[in-house]
VOPAGU-2260 file (C-alpha; in pm, 1 decimal, decimal comma):
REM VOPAGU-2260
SITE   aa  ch    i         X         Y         Z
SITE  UNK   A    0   -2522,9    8770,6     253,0
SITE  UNK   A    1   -2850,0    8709,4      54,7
SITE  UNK   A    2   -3176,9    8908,6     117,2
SITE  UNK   A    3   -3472,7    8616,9      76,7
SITE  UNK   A    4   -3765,8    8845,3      45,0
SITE  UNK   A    5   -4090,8    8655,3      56,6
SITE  UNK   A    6   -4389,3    8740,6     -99,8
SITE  UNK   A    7   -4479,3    8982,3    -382,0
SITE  UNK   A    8   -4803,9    9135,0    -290,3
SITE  UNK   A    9   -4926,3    9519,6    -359,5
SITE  UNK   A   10   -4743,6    9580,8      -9,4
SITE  UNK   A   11   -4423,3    9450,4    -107,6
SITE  UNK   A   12   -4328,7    9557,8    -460,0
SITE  UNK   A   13   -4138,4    9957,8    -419,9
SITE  UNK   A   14   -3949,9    9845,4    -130,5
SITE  UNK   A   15   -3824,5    9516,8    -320,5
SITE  UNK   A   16   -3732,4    9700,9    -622,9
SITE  UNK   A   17   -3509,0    9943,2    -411,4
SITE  UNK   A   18   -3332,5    9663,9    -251,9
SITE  UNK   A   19   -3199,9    9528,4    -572,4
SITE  UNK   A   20   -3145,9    9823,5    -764,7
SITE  UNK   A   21   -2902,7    9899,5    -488,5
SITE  UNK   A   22   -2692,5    9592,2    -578,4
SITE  UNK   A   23   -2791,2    9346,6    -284,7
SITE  UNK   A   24   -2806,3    8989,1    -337,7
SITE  UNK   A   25   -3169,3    8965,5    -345,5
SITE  UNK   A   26   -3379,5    8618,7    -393,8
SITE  UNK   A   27   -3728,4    8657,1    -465,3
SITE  UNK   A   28   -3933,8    8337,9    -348,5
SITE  UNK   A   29   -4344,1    8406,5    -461,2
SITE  UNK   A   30   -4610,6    8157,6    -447,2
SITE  UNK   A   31   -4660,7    8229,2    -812,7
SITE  UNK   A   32   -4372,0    8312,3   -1061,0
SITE  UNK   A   33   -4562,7    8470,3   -1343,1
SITE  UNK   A   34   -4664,5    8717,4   -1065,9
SITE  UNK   A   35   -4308,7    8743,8    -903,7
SITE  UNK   A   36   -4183,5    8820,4   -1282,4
SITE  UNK   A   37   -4433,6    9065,3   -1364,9
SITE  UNK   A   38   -4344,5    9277,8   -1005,2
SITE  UNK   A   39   -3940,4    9266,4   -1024,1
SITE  UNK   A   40   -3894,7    9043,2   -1396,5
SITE  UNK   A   41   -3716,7    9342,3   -1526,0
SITE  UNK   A   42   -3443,7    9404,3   -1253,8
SITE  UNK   A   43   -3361,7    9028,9   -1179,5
SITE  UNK   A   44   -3406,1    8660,0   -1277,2
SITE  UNK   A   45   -3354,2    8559,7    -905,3
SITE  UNK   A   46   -3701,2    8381,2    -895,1
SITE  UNK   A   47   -3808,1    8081,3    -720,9
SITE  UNK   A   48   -4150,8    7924,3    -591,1
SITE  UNK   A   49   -4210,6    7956,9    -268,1
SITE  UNK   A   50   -4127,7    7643,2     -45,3
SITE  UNK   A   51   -3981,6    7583,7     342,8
SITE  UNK   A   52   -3782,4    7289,7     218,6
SITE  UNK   A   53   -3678,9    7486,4     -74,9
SITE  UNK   A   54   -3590,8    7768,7     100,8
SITE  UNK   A   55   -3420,2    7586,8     400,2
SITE  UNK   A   56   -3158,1    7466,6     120,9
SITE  UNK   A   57   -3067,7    7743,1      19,1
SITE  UNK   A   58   -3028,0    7977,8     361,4
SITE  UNK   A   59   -2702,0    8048,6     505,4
SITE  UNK   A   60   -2573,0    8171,1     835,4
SITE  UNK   A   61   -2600,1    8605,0     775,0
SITE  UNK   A   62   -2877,0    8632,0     538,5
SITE  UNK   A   63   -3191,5    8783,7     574,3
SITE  UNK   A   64   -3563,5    8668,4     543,4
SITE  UNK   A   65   -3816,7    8883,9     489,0
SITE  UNK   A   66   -4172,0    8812,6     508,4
SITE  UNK   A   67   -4430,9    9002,3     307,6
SITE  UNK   A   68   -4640,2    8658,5     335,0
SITE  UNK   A   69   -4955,5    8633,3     529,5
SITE  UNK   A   70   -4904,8    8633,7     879,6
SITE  UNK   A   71   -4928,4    8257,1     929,2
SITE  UNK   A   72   -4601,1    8215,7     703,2
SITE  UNK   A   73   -4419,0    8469,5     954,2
SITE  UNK   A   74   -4321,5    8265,6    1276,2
SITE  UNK   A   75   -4246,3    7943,2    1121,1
SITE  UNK   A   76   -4010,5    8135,9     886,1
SITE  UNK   A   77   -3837,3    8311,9    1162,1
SITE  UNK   A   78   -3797,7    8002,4    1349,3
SITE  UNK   A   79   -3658,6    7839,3    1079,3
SITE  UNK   A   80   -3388,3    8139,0    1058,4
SITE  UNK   A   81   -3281,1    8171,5    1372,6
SITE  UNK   A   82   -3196,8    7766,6    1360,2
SITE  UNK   A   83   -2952,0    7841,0    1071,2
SITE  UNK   A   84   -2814,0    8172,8    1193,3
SITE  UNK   A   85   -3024,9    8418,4     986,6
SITE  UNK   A   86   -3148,1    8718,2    1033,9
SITE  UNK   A   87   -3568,0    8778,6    1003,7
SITE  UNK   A   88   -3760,5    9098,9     939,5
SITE  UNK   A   89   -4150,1    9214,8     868,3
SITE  UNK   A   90   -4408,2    9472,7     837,6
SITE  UNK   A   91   -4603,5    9274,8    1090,8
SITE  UNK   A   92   -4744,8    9317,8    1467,6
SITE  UNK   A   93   -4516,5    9114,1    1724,8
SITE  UNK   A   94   -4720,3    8842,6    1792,1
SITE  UNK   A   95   -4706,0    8641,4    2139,9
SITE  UNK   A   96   -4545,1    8331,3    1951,5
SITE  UNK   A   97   -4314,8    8590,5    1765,2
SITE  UNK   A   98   -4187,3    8755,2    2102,9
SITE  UNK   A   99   -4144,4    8416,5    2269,1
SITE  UNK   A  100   -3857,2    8382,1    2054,5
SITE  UNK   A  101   -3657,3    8672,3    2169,0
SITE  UNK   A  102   -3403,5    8470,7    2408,3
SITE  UNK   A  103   -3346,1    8194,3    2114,9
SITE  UNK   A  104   -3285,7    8498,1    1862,4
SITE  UNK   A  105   -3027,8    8671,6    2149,2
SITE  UNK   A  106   -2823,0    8336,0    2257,9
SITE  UNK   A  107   -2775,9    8233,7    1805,0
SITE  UNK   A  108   -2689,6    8610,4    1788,1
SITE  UNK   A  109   -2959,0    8716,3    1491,6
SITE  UNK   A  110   -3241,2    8993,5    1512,9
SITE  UNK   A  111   -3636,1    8901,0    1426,0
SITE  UNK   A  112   -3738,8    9257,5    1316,7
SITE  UNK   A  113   -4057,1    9343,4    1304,0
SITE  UNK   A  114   -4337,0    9682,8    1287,0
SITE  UNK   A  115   -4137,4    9840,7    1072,5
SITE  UNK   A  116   -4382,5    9947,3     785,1
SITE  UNK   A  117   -4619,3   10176,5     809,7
SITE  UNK   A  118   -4869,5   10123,6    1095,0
SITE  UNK   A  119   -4666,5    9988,5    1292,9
SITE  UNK   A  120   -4340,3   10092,2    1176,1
SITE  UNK   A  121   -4349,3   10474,5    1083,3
SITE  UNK   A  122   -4625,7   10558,0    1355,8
SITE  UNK   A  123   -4321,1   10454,0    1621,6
SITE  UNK   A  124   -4123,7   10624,3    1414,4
SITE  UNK   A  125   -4286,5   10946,2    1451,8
SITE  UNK   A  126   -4381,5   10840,5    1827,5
SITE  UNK   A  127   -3992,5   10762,2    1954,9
SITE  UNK   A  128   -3919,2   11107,3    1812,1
SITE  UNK   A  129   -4213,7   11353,8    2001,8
SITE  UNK   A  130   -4098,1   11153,4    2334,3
SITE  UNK   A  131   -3743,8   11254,4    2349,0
SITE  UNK   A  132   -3820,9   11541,7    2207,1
SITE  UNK   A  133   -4045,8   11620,2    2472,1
SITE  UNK   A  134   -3792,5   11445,4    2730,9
SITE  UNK   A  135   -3512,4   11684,2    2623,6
SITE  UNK   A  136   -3724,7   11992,5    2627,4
SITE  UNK   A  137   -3698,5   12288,0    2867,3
SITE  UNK   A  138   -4072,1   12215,9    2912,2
SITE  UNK   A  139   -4039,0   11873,9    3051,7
SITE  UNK   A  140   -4243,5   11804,6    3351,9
SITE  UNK   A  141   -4216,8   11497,5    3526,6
SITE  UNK   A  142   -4532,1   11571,2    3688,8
SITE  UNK   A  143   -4757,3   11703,2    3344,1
SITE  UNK   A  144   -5078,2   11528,4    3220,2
SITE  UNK   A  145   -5004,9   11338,5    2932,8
SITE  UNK   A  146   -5194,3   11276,2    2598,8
SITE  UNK   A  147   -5053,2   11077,3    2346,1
SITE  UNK   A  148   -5252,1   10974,0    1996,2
SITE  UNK   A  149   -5188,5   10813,7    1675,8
SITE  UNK   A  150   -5431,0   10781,5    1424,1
SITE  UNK   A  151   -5365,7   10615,4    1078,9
SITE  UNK   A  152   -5580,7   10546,2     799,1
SITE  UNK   A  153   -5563,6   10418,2     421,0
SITE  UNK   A  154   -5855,3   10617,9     252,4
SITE  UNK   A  155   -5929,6   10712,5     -93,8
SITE  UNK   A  156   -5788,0   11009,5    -247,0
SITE  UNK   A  157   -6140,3   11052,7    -429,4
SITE  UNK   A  158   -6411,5   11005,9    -186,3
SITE  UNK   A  159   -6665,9   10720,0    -322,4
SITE  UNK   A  160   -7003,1   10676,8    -137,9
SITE  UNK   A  161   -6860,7   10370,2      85,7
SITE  UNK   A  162   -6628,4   10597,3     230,5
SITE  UNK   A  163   -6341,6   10301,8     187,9
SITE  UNK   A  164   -6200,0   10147,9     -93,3
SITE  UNK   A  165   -5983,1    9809,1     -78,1
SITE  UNK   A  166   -5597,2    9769,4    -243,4
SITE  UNK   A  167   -5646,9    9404,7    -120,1
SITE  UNK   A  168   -5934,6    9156,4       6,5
SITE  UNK   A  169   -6170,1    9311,8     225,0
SITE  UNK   A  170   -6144,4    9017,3     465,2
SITE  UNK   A  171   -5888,4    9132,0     691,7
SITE  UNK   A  172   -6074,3    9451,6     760,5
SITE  UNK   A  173   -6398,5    9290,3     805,4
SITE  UNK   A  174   -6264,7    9044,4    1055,8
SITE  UNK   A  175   -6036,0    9336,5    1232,8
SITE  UNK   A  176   -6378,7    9486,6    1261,3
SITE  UNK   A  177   -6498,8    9210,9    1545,7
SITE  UNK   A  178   -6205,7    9292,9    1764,1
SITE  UNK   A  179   -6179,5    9458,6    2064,8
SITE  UNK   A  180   -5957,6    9703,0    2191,7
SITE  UNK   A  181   -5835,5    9853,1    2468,4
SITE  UNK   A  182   -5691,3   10230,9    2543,2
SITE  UNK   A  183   -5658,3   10496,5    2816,9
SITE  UNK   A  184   -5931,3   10742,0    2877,6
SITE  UNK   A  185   -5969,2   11008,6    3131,3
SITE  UNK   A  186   -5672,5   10841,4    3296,3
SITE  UNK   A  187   -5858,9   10460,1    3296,0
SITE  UNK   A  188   -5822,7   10198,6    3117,5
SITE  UNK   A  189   -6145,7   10180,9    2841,3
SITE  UNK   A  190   -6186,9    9870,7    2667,5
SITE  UNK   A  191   -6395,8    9860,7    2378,3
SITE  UNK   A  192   -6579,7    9545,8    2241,6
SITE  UNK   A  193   -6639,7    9663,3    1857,3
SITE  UNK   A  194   -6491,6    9988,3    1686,2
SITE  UNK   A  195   -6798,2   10101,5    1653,0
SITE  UNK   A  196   -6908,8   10152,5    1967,5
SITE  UNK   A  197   -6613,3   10411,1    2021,5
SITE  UNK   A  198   -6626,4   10599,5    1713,9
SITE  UNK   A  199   -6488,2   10991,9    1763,4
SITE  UNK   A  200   -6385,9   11262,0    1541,6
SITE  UNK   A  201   -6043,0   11383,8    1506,1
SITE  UNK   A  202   -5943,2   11740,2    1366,8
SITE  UNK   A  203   -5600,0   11687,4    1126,5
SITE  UNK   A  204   -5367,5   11951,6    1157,3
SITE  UNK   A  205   -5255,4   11882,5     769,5
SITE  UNK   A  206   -5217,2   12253,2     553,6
SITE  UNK   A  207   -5587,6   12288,3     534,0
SITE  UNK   A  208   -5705,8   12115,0     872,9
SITE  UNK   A  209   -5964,2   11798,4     845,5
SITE  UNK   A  210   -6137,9   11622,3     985,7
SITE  UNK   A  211   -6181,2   11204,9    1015,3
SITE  UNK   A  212   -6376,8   10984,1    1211,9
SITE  UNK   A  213   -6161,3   10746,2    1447,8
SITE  UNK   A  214   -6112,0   10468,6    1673,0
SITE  UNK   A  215   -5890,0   10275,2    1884,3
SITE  UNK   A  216   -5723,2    9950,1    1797,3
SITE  UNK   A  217   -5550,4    9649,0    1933,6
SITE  UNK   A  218   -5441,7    9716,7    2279,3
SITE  UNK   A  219   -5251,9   10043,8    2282,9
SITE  UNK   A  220   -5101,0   10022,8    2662,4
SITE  UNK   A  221   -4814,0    9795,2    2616,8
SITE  UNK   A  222   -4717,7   10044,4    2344,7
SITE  UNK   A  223   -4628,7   10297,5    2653,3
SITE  UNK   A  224   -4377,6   10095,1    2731,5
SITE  UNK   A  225   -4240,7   10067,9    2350,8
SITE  UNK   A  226   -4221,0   10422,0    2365,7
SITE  UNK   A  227   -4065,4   10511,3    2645,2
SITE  UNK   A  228   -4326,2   10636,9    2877,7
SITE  UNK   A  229   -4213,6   10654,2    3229,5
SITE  UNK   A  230   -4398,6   10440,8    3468,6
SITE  UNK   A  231   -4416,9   10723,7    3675,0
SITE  UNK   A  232   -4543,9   10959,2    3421,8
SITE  UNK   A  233   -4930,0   11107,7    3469,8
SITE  UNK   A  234   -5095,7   10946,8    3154,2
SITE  UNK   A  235   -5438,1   11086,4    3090,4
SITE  UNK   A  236   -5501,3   10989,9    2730,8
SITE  UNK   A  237   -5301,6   10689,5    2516,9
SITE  UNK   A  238   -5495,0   10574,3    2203,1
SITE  UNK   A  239   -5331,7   10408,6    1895,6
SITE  UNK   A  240   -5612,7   10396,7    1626,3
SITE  UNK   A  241   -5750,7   10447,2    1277,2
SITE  UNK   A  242   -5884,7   10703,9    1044,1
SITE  UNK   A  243   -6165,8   10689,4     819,5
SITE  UNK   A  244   -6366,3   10967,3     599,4
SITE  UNK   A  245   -6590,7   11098,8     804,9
SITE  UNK   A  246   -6934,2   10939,8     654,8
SITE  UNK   A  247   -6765,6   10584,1     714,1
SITE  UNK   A  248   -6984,9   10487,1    1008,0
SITE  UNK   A  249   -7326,2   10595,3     851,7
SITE  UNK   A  250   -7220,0   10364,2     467,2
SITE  UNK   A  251   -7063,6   10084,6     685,3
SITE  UNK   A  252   -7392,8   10082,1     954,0
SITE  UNK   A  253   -7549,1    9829,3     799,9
SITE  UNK   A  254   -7225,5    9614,1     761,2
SITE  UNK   A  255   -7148,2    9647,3    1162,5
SITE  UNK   A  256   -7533,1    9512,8    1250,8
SITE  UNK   A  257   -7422,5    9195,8    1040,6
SITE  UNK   A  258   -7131,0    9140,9    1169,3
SITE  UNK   A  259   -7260,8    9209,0    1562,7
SITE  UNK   A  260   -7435,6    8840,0    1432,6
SITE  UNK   A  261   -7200,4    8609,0    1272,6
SITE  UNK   A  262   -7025,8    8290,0    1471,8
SITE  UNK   A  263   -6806,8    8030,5    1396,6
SITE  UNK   A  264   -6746,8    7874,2    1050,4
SITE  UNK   A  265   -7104,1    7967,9     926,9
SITE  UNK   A  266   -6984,4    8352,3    1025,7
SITE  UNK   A  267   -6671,4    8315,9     853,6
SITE  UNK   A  268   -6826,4    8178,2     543,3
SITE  UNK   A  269   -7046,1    8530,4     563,3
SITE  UNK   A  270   -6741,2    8738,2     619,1
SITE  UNK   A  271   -6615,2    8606,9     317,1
SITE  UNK   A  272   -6879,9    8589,8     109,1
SITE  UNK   A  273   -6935,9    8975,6     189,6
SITE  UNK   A  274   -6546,6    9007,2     148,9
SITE  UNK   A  275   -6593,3    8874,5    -208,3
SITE  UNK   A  276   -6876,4    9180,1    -272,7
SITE  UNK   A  277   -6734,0    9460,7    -116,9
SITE  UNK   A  278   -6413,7    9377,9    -348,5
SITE  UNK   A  279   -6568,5    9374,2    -648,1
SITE  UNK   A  280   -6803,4    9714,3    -548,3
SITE  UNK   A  281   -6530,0    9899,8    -427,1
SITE  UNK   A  282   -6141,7    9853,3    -475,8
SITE  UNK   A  283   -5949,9   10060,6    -671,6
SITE  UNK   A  284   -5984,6   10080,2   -1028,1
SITE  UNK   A  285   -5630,4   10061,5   -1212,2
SITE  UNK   A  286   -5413,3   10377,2   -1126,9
SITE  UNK   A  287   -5646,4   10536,5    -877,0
SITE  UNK   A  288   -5473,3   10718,0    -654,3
SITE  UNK   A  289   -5491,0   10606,8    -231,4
SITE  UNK   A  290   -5443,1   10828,3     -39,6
SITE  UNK   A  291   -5238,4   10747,8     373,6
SITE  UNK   A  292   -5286,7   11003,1     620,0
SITE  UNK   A  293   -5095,8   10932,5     973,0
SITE  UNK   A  294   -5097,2   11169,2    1289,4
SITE  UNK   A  295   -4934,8   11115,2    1607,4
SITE  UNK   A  296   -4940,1   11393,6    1840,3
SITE  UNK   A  297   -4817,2   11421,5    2252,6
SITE  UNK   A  298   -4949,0   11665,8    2493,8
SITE  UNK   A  299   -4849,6   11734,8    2794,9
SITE  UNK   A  300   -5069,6   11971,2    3003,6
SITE  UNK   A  301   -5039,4   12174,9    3365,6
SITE  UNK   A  302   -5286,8   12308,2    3505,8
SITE  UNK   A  303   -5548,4   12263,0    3232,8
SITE  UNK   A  304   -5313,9   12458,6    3006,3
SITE  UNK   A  305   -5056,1   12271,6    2719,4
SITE  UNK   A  306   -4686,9   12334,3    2821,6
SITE  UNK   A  307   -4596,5   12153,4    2500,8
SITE  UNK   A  308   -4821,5   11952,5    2241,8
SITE  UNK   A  309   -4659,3   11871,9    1866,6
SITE  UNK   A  310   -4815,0   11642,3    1617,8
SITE  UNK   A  311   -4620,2   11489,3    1338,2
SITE  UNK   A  312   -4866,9   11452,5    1057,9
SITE  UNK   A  313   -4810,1   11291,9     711,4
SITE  UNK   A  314   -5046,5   11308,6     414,3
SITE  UNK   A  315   -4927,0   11104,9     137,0
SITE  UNK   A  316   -5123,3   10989,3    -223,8
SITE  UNK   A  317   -5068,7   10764,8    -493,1
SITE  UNK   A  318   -4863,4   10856,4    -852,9
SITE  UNK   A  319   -4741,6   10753,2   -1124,4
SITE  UNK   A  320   -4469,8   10554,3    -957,4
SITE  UNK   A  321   -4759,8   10337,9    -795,2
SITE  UNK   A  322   -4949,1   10322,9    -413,5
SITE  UNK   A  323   -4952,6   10523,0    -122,4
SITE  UNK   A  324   -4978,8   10221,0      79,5
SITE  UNK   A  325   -4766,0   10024,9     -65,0
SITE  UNK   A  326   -4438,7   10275,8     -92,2
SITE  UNK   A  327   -4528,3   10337,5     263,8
SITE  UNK   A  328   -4563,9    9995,4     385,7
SITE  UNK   A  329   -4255,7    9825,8     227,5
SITE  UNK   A  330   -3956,2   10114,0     191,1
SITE  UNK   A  331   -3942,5   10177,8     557,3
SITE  UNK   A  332   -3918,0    9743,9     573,8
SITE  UNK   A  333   -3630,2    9756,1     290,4
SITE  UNK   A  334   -3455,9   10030,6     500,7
SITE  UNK   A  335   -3488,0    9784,5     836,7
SITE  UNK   A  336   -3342,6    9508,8     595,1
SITE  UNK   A  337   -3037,3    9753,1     543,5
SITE  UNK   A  338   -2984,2    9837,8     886,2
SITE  UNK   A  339   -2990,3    9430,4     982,1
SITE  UNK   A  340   -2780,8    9362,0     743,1
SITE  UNK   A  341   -2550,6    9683,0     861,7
SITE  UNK   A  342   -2546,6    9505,0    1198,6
SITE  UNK   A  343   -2731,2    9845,9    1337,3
SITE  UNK   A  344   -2977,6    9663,6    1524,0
SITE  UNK   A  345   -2958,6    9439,5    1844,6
SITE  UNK   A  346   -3047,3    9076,8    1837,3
SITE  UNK   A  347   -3320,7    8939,6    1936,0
SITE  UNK   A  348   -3726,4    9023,3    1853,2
SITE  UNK   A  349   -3752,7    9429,8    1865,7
SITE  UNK   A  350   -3994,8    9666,7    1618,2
SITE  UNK   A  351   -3911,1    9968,3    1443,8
SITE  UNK   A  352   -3602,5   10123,7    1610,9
SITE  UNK   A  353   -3587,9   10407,4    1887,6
SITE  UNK   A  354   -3207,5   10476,4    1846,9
SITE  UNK   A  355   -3156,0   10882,8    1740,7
SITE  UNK   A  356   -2904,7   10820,5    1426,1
SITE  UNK   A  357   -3196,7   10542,7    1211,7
SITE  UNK   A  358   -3492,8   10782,0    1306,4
SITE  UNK   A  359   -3323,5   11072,6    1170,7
SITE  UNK   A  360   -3196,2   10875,7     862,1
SITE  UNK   A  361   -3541,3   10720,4     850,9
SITE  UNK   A  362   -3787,0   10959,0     912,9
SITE  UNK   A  363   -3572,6   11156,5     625,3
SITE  UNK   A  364   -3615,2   10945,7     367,0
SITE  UNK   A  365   -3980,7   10922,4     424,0
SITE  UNK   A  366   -4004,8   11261,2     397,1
SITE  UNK   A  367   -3930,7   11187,5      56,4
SITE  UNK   A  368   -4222,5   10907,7       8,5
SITE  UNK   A  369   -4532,9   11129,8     121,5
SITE  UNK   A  370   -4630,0   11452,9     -53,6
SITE  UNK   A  371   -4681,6   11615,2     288,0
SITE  UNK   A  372   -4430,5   11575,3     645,4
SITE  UNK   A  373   -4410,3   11795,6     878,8
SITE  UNK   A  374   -4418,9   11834,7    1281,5
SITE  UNK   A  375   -4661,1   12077,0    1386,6
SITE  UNK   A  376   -4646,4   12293,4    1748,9
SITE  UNK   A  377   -4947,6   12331,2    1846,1
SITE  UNK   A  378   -4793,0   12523,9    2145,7
């Protein structure tokens, strides 16, 4: 069985290189070669341009393809495995074309993994564990208020005045920027047109506490389900969002009134043009450390008083061996890779796993990628 891994970006390279220095067939298919060569030249020759056709040809029946590609690239390649039996996995969101084909992936008998990364992927890590933990406790209340958050943020390790500083083009972020998002609140639904209109600040319970400015993303709800939240349960607060430095509202102000403004292709042409600027003001100078911070943290309250609340917080920088992000991002993938390939996942479209015996051999060997892992009880 051959691993097809797709893509060599920032994201993709530590998780890659683990793959084949553990002695799986890897193939390494990059838009580029000279880049391909430069990221994983030294462990393997295994290097093609990146093509469909090409690709096609060479795919069997139990191999894996892995997409580190830009999200376009992700459901025509899994469509394109399930056809010829193979299995599919990425860092990436489940989107609506990508869960519509869940029965196809079940009935040819292959899995289309996806959020397992970072955010998403170790955030439902961390989430799948405080819910059964909190399920199995002696403090379990059927009846409790719950508040559930997770917060995760890529952020310098040396502040710079923009508060933010880009491994990759800005244009992603500024575009995630005009989208809304919708959470629970004060046990309603709140739905939030621009992240800056819902901008709090969030204490870190890290060694020497910190705070962030925050703010929800996507649309957290269906995420209850994902983790296991009883329909039944009393849900006063679910928000999956992202960190910044606090300051990062104030140096991105004038950024948000632009972008309040632009339309269509003339607006996209902006967002690009500014994506071009911000790049070359602000991303990371060569060997700069990043620096990940990720908390996700359940409540559960009677009576106005916490019966049980833990967080599990991760604070994690960049070394010598490279990125914060990119470890972060593409380990936890090579691990999903192994466990597809292990036949320890179901078929069909699922993210990052909920079953007890992969989040305790997962979570464990990120506890080995970030400089700081802990779970913290607050009560």
């Amino acid at each position: 069985m051959t691993i097809h891994w797709c893509g060599t970006g920032l994201s993709a390279i530590p998780g890659l290189r683990r793959l084949i220095k553990a002695g799986h067939e890897v193939t390494v298919w990059n838009r580029t070669i000279d880049k391909a060569q430069d990221a994983v030249g030294d462990l393997t020759q295994r290097i093609q341009v990146f093509d469909m056709d090409a690709l096609r040809a060479e795919l069997q029946a139990g191999d894996v393809v892995v997409s580190m590609l830009p999200g376009d690239w992700h459901v025509p390649l899994a469509e394109m495995a399930i056809e010829l039996g193979a299995h599919f996995v990425s860092s990436s969101y489940i989107a609506p074309e990508m869960r519509a084909l869940d029965a196809q992936a079940r009935a040819a008998g292959v899995v289309s993994l996806n959020e397992i990364g970072l955010d998403p992927g170790i955030d439902h890590l961390m989430a799948h564990h405080l819910v059964e933990s909190y399920r199995a406790s002696q403090d379990f209340d059927k009846d409790a208020e719950l508040s559930f958050i997770s917060y995760c943020g890529g952020i310098p390790k040396h502040p710079n005045p923009f508060r933010y500083k880009f491994s990759w083009s800005p244009f992603g972020v500024l575009k995630a920027l005009r989208s809304p998002s919708k959470s629970i609140r004060n046990f309603k639904e709140l739905d939030v047109n621009r992240p800056w209109d819902a901008i709090s600040h969030y204490m870190a319970p890290l060694p020497t506490p910190e705070s962030f400015e925050v703010y929800p993303n996507r649309d957290s709800i269906p995420f209850m389900g994902q983790y296991h939240f009883d329909p039944s349960w009393n849900v006063k607060e679910f928000v999956r969002g992202t960190m910044r430095l606090n300051g990062w509202a104030e140096a991105w102000g004038d950024v948000f009134t632009e972008i309040e403004t632009l339309e269509g292709a003339s607006g996209d042409a902006r967002l690009k043009e500014m994506s071009d600027q911000f790049w070359a003001d602000n991303a990371y100078d060569e060997g700069e450390p990043d620096r990940v911070v990720l908390c996700v943290a359940l409540k559960a309250e009677k009576d106005g008083n916490p019966i049980w609340h833990q967080t599990y917080v991760m604070d994690a920088w960049g070394d010598s061996n490279g990125t914060a992000m990119a470890r972060l991002v593409s380990i936890p993938l090579s691990l999903g890779v192994e466990a597809v390939l292990g036949g320890k996942i179901n078929p069909g479209v699922s993210a990052a796993t909920s079953d007890p015996t992969l989040l305790r051999e997962w979570l464990g060997e990120i506890d080995t990628l970030a400089q700081h892992l802990t779970i913290v009880d607050h009560a």
